[in-house]
C-alpha positions in Angstrom: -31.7 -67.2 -5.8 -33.3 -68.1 -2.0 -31.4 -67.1 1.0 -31.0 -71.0 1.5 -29.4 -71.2 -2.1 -26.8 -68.9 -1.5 -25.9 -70.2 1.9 -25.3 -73.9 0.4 -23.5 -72.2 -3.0 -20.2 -73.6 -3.3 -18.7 -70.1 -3.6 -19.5 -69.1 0.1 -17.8 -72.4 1.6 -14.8 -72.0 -0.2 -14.4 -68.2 1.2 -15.3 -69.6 4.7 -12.5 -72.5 4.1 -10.1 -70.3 3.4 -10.3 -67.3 5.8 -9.8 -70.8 8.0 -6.9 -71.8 6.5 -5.5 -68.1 6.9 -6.1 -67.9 10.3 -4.8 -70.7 11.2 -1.5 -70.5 9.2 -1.4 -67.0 10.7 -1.3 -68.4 13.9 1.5 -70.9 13.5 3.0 -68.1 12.3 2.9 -65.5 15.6 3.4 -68.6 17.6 6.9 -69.5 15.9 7.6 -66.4 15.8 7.3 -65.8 19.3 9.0 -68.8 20.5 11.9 -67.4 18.0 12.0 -64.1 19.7 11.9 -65.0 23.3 13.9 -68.2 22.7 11.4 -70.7 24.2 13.4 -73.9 25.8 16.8 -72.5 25.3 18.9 -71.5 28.1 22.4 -70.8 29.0 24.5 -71.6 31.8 26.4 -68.5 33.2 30.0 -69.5 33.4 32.6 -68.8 36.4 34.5 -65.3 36.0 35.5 -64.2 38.6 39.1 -63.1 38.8 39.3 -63.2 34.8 40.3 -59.9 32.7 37.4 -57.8 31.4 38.5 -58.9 27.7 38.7 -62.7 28.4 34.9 -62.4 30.1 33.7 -60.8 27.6 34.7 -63.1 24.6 33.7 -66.1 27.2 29.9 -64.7 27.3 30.2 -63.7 23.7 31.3 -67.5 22.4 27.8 -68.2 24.3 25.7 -65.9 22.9 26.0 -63.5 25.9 26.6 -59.3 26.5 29.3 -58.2 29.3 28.1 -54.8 30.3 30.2 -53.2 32.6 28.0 -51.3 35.3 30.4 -51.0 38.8 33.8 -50.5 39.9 35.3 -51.8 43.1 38.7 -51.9 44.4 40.3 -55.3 46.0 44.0 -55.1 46.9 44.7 -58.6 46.4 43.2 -58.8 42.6 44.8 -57.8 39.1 43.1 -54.4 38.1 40.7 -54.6 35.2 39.5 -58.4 36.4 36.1 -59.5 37.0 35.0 -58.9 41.0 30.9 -60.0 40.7 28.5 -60.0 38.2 25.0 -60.8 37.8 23.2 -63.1 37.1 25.9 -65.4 38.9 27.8 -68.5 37.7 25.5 -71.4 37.4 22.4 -69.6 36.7 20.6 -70.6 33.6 19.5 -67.5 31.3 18.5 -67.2 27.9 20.5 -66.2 24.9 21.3 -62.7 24.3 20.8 -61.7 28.1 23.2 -59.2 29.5 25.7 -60.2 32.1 26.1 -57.0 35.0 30.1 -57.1 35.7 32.0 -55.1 38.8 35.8 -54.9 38.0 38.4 -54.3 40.0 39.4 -50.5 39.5 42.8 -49.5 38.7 43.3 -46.9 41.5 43.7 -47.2 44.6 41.0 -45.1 46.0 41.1 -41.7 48.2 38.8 -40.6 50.9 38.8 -37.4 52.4 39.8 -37.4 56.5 37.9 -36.3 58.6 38.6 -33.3 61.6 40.1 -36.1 64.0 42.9 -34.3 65.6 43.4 -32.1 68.6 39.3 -33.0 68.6 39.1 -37.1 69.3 40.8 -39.7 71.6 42.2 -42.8 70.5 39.6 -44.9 70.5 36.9 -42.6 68.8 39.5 -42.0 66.0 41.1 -45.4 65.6 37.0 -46.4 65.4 35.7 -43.6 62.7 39.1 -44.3 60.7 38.8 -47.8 60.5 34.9 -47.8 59.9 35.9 -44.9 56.4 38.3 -48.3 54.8 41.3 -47.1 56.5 44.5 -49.2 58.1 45.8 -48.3 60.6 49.7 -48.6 62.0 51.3 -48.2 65.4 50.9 -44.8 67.3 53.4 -42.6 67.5 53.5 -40.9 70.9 54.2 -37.3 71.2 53.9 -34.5 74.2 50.4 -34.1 75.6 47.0 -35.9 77.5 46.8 -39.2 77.6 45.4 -41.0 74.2 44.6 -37.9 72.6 44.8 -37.5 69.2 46.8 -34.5 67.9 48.0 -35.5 64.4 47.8 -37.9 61.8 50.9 -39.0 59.3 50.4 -41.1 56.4 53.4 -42.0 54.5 55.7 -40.2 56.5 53.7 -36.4 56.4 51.3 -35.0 58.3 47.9 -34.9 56.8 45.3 -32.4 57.8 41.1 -32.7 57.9 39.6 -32.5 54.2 43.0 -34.1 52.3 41.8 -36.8 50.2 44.3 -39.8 51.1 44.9 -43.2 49.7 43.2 -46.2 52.1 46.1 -48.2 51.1 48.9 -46.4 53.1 48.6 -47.0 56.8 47.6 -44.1 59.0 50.1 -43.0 61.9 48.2 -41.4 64.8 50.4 -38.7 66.4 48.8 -39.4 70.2 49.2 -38.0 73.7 51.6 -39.8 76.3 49.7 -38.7 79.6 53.2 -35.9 79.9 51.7 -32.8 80.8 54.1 -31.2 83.6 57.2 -31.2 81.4 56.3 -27.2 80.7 55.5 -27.0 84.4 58.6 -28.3 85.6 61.0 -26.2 83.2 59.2 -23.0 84.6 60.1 -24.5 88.1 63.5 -24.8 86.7 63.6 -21.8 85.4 62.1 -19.6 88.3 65.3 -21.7 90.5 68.0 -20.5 88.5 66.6 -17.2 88.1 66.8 -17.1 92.4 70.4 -18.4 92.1 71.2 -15.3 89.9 69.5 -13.1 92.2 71.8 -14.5 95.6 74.4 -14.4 93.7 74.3 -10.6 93.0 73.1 -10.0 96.2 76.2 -11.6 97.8 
């Protein structure tokens, strides 16, 4: 059998036919597939959660095919702990089904940060600044003995609190500062050295 023969047989079109047919069902195939896997035309919008418990934004996203994942923790003094502060991708964004929803909750504690070295080393307005800038409130002075608006102590809930003591930003910080009196020592001295002269005439005499 010729070349040509074999070429035009029957046999050999039918093989060519159906590695076609193959490919092209093994196209479809991948291309349903891939549309099934990455969810082509389907999205979801993100709903509102802010200020909703963790539990009730989790089944929310979950009744719409979507994952709460928990990745930050804030603290807001005016929220319920354990709610919903921000998440991402926000509300009214479109995403596709299965995506993962980034939450920040509201933590449960109020938080602590360490003071710095403020007193008998800062004036008012450096302290009041730095102690404001660290999350901290701050209440009415409380003037004691010394220079004029010079920081020598800091209360916070009615103690004295030292450099390095972790303290709660929600408790209002008293700063124990200087009322510009600095001859009160100088003038008991003075009162001192009088009486001392009065004793002295009055043995003399």
């Amino acid at each position: 059998m010729s070349i040509k023969q074999k070429l035009l047989s029957p046999i050999v079109w039918g093989n060519l036919l159906a590695m076609v047919l193959v490919t092209i069902v093994l196209a479809l195939v991948v291309w349903q597939g891939m549309d099934s896997y990455t969810h082509h035309g389907e999205s979801i919008q993100v709903p509102e959660l802010k200020g909703l418990q963790m539990t009730d934004a989790q089944y929310r996203l979950e009744q719409l095919g979507l994952h709460a994942m928990v990745v930050d923790s804030s603290y807001h003094k005016g929220m319920a702990p354990g709610c919903v502060l921000d998440y991402t991708p926000a509300a009214g964004r479109r995403v596709k089904s299965g995506r993962n929803i980034y939450i920040t909750i509201n933590t449960e504690r109020t938080p602590t940060v360490a003071l710095p070295d403020l007193a008998d080393n800062s004036s008012l307005r450096e302290a009041q600044a730095k102690l404001t800038a660290m999350g901290f409130r701050m209440a009415p002075v409380e003037l004691v003995h010394g220079d004029k608006e010079w920081v020598y102590g800091i209360k916070s809930g009615g103690r004295n609190v030292y450099a390095g003591e972790r303290v709660s930003i929600d408790v209002p910080l008293v700063l124990q500062v200087g009322n510009g009196d600095t001859e009160e020592e100088d003038e008991s001295l003075n009162d001192v050295t009088i009486d001392s002269y009065d004793i002295l005439d009055d043995v003399l005499e």
